[in-house]
MDTraj code that builds the backbone (N, CA, C; nanometers):
import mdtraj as md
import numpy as np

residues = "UNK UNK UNK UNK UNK UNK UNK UNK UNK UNK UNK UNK UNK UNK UNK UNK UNK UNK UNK UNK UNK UNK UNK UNK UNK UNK UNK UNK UNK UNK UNK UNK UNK UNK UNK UNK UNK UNK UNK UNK UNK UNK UNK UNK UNK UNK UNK UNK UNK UNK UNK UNK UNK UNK UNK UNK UNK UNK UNK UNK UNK UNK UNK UNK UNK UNK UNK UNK UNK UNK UNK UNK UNK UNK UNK UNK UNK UNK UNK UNK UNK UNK UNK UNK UNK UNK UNK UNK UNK UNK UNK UNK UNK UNK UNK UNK UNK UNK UNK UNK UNK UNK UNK UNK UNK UNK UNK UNK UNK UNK UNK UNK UNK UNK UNK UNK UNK UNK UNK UNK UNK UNK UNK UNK".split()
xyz = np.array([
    [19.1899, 3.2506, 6.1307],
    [19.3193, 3.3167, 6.1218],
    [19.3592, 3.3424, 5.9773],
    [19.3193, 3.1971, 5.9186],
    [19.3528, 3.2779, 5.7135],
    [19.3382, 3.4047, 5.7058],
    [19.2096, 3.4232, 5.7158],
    [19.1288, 3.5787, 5.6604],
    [19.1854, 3.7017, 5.7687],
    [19.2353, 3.6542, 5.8598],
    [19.2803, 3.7874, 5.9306],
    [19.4882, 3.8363, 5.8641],
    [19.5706, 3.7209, 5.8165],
    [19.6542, 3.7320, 5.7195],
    [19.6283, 3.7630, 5.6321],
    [19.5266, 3.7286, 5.5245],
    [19.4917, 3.7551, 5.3723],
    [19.4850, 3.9663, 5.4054],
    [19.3625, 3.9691, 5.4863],
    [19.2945, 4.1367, 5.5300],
    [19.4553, 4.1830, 5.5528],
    [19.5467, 4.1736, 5.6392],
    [19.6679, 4.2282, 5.7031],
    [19.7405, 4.2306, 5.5747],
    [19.7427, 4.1202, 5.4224],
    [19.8600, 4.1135, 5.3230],
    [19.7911, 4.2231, 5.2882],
    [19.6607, 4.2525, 5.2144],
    [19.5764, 4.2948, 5.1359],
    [19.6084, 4.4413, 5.1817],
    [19.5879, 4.4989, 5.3350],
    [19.6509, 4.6243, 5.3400],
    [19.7488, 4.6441, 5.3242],
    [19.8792, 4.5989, 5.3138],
    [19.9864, 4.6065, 5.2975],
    [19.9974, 4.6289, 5.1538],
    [19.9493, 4.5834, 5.0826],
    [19.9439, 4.5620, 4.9324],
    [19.9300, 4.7146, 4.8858],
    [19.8033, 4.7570, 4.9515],
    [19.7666, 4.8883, 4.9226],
    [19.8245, 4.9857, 4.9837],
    [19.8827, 4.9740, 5.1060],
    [19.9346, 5.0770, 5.1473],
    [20.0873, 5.1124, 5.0878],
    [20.1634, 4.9828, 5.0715],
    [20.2935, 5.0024, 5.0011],
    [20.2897, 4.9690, 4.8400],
    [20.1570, 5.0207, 4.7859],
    [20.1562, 4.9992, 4.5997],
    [20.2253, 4.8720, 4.5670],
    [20.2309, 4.7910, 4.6618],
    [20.3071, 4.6664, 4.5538],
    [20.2125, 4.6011, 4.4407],
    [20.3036, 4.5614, 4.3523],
    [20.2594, 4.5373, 4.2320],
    [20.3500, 4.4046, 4.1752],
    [20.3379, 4.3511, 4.0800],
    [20.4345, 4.2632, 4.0583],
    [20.4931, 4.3667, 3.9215],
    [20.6304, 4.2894, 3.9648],
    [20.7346, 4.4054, 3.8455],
    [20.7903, 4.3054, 3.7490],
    [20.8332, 4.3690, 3.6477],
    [20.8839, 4.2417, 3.5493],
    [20.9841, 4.1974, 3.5630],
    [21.0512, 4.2357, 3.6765],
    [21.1643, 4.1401, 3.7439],
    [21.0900, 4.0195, 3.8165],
    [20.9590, 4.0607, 3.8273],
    [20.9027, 3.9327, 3.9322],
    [20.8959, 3.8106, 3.8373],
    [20.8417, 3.8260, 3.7314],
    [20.8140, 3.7462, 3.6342],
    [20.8749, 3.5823, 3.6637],
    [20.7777, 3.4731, 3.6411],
    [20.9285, 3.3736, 3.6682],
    [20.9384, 3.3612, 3.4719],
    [21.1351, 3.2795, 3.5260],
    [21.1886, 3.3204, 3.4333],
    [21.2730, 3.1623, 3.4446],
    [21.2867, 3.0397, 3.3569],
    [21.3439, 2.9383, 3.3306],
    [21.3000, 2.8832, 3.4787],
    [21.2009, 2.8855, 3.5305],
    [21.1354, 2.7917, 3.6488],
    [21.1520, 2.8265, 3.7273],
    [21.2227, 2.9412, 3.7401],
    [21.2160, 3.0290, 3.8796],
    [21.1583, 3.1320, 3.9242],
    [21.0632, 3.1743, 4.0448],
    [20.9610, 3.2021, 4.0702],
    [21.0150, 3.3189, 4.1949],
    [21.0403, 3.4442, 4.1426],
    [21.1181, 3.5374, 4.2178],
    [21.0126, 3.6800, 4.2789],
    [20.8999, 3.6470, 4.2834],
    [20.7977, 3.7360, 4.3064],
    [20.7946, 3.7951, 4.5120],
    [20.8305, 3.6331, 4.5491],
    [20.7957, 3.6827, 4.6876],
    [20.9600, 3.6977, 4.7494],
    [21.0418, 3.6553, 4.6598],
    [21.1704, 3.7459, 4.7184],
    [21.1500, 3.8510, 4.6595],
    [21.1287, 3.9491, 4.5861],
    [21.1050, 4.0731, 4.5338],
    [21.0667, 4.1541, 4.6202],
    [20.9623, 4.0813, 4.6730],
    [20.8498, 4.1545, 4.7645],
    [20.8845, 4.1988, 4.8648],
    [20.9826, 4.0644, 4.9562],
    [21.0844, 4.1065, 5.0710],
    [21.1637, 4.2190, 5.0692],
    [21.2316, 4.2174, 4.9910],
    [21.3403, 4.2771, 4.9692],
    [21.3209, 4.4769, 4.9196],
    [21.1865, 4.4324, 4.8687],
    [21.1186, 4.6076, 4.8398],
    [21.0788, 4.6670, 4.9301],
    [20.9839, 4.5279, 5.0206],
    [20.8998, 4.6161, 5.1558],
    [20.9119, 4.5701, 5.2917],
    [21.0170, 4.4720, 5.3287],
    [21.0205, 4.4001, 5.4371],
    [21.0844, 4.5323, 5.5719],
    [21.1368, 4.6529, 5.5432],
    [21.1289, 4.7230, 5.6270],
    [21.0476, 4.7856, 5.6541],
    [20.9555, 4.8463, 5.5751],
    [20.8467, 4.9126, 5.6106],
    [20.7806, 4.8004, 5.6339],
    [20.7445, 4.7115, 5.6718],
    [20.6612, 4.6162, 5.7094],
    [20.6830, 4.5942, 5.8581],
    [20.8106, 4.5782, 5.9072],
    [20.8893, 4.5424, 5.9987],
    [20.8672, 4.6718, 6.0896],
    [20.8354, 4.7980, 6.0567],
    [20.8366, 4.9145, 6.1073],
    [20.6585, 4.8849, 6.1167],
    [20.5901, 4.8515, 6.0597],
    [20.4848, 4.8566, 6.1167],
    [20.4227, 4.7032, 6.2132],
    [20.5133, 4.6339, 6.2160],
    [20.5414, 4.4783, 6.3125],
    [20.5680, 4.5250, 6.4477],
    [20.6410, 4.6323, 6.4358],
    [20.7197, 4.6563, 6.5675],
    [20.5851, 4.7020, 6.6633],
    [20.5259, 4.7808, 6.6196],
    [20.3961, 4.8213, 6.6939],
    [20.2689, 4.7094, 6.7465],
    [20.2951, 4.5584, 6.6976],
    [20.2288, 4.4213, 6.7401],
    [20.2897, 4.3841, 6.8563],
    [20.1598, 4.3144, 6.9422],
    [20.2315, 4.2532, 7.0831],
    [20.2941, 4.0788, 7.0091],
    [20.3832, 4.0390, 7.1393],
    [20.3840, 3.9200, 7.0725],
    [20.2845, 3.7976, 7.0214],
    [20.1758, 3.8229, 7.0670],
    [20.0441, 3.6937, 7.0328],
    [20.0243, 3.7247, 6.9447],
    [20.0692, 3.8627, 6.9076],
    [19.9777, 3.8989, 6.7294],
    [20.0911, 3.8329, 6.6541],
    [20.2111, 3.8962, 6.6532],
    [20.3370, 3.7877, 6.5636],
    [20.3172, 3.6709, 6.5706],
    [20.3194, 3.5956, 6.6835],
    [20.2969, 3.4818, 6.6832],
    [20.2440, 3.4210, 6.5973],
    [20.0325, 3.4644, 6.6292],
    [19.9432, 3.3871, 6.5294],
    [19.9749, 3.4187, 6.3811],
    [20.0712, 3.5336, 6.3485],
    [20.0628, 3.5660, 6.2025],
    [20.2100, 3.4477, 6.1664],
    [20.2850, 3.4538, 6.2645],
    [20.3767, 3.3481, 6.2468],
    [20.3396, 3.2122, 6.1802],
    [20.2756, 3.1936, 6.2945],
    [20.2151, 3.0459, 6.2737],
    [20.1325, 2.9783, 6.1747],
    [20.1031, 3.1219, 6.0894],
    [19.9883, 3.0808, 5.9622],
    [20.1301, 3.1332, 5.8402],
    [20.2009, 3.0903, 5.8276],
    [20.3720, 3.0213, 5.7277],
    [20.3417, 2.9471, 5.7264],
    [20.3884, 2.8833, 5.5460],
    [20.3725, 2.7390, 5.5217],
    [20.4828, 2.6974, 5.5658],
    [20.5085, 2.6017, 5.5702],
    [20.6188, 2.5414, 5.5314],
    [20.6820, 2.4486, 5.4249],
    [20.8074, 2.4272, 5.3830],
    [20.7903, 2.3696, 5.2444],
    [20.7515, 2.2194, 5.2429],
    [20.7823, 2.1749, 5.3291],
    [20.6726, 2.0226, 5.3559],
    [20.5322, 2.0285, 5.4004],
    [20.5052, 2.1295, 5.4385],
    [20.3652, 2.1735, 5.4647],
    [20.2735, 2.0552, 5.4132],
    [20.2196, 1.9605, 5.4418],
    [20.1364, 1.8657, 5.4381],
    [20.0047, 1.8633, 5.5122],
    [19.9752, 1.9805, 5.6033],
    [19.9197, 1.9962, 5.6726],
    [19.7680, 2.1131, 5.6105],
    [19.7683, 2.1669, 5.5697],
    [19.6671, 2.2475, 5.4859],
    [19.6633, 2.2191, 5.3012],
    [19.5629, 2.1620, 5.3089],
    [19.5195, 2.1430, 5.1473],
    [19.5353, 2.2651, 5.1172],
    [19.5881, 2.2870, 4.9687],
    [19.5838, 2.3726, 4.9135],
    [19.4539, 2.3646, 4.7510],
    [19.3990, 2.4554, 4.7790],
    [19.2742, 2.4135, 4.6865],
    [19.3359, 2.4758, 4.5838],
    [19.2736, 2.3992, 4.4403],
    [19.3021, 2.4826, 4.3327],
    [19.2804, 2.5908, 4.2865],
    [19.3775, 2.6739, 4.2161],
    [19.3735, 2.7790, 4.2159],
    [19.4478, 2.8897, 4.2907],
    [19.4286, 2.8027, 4.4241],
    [19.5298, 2.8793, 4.5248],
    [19.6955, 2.8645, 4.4910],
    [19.7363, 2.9568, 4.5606],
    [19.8898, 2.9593, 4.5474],
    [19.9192, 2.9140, 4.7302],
    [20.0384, 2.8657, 4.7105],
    [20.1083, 2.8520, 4.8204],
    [20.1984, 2.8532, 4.8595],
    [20.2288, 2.9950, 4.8826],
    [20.4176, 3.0545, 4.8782],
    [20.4456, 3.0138, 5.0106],
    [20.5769, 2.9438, 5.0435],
    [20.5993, 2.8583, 5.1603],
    [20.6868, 3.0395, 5.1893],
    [20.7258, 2.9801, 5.3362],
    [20.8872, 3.0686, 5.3760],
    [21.0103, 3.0783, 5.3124],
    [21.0025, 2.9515, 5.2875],
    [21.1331, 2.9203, 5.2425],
    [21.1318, 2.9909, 5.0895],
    [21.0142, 2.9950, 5.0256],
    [21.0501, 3.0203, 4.8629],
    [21.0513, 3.2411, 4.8893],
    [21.0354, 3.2651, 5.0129],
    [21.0828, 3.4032, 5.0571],
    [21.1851, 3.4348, 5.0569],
    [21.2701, 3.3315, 5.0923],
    [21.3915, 3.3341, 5.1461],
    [21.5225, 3.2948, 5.0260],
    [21.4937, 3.1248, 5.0093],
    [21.5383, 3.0565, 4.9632],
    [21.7013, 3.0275, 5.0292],
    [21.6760, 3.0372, 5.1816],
    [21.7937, 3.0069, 5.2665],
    [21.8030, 3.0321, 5.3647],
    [21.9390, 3.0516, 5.4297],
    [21.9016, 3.0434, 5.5562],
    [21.9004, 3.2175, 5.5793],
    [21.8002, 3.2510, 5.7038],
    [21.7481, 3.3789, 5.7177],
    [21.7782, 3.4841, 5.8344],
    [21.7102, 3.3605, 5.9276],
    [21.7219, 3.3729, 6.0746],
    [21.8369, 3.4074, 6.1404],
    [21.8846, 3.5397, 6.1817],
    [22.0095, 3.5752, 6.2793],
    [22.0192, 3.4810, 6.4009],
    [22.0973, 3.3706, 6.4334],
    [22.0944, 3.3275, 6.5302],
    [22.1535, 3.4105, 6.6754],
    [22.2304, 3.5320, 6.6028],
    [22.2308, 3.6238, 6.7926],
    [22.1230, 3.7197, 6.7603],
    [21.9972, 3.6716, 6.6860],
    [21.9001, 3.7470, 6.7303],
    [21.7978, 3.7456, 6.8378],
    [21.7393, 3.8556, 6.8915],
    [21.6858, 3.8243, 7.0529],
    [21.5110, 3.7545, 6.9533],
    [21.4361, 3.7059, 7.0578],
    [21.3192, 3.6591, 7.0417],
    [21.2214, 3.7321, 6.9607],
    [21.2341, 3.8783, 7.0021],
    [21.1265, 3.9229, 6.9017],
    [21.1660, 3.9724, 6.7761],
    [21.2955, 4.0181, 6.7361],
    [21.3450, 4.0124, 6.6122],
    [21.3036, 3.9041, 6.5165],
    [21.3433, 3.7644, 6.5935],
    [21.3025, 3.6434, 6.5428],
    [21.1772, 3.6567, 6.4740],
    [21.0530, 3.6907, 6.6027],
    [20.9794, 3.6379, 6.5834],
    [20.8937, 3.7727, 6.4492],
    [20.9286, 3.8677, 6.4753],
    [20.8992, 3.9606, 6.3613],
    [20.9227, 3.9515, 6.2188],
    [21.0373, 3.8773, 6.2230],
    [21.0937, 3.8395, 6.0869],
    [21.0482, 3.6957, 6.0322],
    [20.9761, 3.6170, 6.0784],
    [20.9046, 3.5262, 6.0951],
    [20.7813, 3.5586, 6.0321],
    [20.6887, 3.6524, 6.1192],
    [20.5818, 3.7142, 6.0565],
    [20.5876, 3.7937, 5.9704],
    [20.6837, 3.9017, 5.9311],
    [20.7178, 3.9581, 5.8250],
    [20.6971, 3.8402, 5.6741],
    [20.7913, 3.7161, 5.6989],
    [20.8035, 3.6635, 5.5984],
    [20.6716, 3.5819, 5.5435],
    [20.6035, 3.5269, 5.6652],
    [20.4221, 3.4999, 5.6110],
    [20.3538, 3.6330, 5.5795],
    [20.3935, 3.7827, 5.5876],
    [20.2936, 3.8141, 5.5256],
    [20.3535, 3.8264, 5.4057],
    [20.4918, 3.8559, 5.3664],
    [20.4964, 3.8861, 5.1856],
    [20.4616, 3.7527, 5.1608],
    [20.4860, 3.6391, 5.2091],
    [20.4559, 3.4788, 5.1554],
    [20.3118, 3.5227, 5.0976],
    [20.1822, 3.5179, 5.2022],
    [20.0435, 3.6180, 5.1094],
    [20.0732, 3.7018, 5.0349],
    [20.1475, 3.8005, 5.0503],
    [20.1291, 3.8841, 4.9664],
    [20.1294, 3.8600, 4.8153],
    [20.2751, 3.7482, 4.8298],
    [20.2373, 3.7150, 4.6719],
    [20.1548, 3.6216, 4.6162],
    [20.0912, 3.5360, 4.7233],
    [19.9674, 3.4767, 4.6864],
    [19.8628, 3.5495, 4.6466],
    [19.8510, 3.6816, 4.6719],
    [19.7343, 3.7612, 4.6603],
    [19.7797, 3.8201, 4.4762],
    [19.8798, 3.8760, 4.5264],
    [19.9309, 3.9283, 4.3363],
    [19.9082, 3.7898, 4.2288],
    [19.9171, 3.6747, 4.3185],
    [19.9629, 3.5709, 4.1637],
    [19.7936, 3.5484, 4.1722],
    [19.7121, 3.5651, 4.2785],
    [19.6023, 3.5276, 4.2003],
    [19.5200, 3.6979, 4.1597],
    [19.5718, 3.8277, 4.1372],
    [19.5083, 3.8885, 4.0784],
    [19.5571, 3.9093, 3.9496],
    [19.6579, 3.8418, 3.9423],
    [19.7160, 3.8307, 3.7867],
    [19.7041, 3.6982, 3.6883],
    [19.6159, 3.5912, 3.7916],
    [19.5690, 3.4809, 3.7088],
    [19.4270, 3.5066, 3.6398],
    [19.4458, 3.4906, 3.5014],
    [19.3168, 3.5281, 3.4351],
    [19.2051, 3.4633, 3.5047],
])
top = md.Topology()
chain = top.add_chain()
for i, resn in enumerate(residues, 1):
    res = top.add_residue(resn, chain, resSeq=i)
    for name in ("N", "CA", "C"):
        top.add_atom(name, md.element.get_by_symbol(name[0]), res)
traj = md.Trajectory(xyz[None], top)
C-alpha cells in the first residue's frame, strides 16, 4: 500500500506542478510545507477523490500517520508528515456525511506524501 500512495502523491505532484514555494520554507521551527500544499491543491484533489469507490479512500486513508504513530519505523532520511502537521487542528466537519469524511481523510494522507516526496527531492 506505501508504493501505491507514494505513485498516487507523485502524480499529483505532476499533474498539479506543485513545488515547494518560499512560503513553504520552515521558518523559526515551523514547518508549513504540507499546510501549503492543502490549501493550494486540496480541491482539485478532492475533485479527483470524488471519482474513488470507498475501499480506495479507505486504504489511502488508512496509510495517515498519525502524530503518535509508533507503529511504522520511520527510516532515515525519510520524512514523516503526520495529519495533524496538515492540519494543525481540528479539521473534520462533524455534520459531515461519511464520505466527505472519509475523502478529506484521504485527501489529507496524500498532501501528508506529497510533502514527503518534495522534502526529500529537495534534500541534497
Amino acid at each position: 500500500m506505501g508504493r501505491y500512495i507514494t505513485n498516487l502523491a507523485e502524480g499529483f505532484i505532476g499533474q498539479l506542478k506543485a513545488r515547494i514555494e518560499a512560503e513553504d520554507r520552515p521558518v523559526g521551527g515551523g514547518d508549513f510545507l504540507a499546510q501549503n500544499l492543502y490549501q493550494r491543491h486540496c480541491d482539485a484533489i478532492i475533485d479527483q477523490l470524488r471519482r474513488m469507490r470507498p475501499e480506495t479512500l479507505g486504504k489511502i486513508a488508512a496509510y495517515g500517520r498519525g502524530a503518535d504513530d509508533t507503529t511504522r519505523e520511520i527510516v532515515p532520511g525519510e520524512h514523516g508528515t503526520t495529519l495533524y502537521q496538515v492540519h494543525c487542528g481540528t479539521w473534520l466537519g462533524k455534520y459531515n456525511d461519511g464520505m466527505t469524511l472519509l475523502r478529506d481523510i484521504a485527501c489529507t494522507a496524500i498532501v501528508a506524501e506529497m510533502a514527503n516526496i518534495l522534502k526529500r527531492r529537495a534534500t541534497p
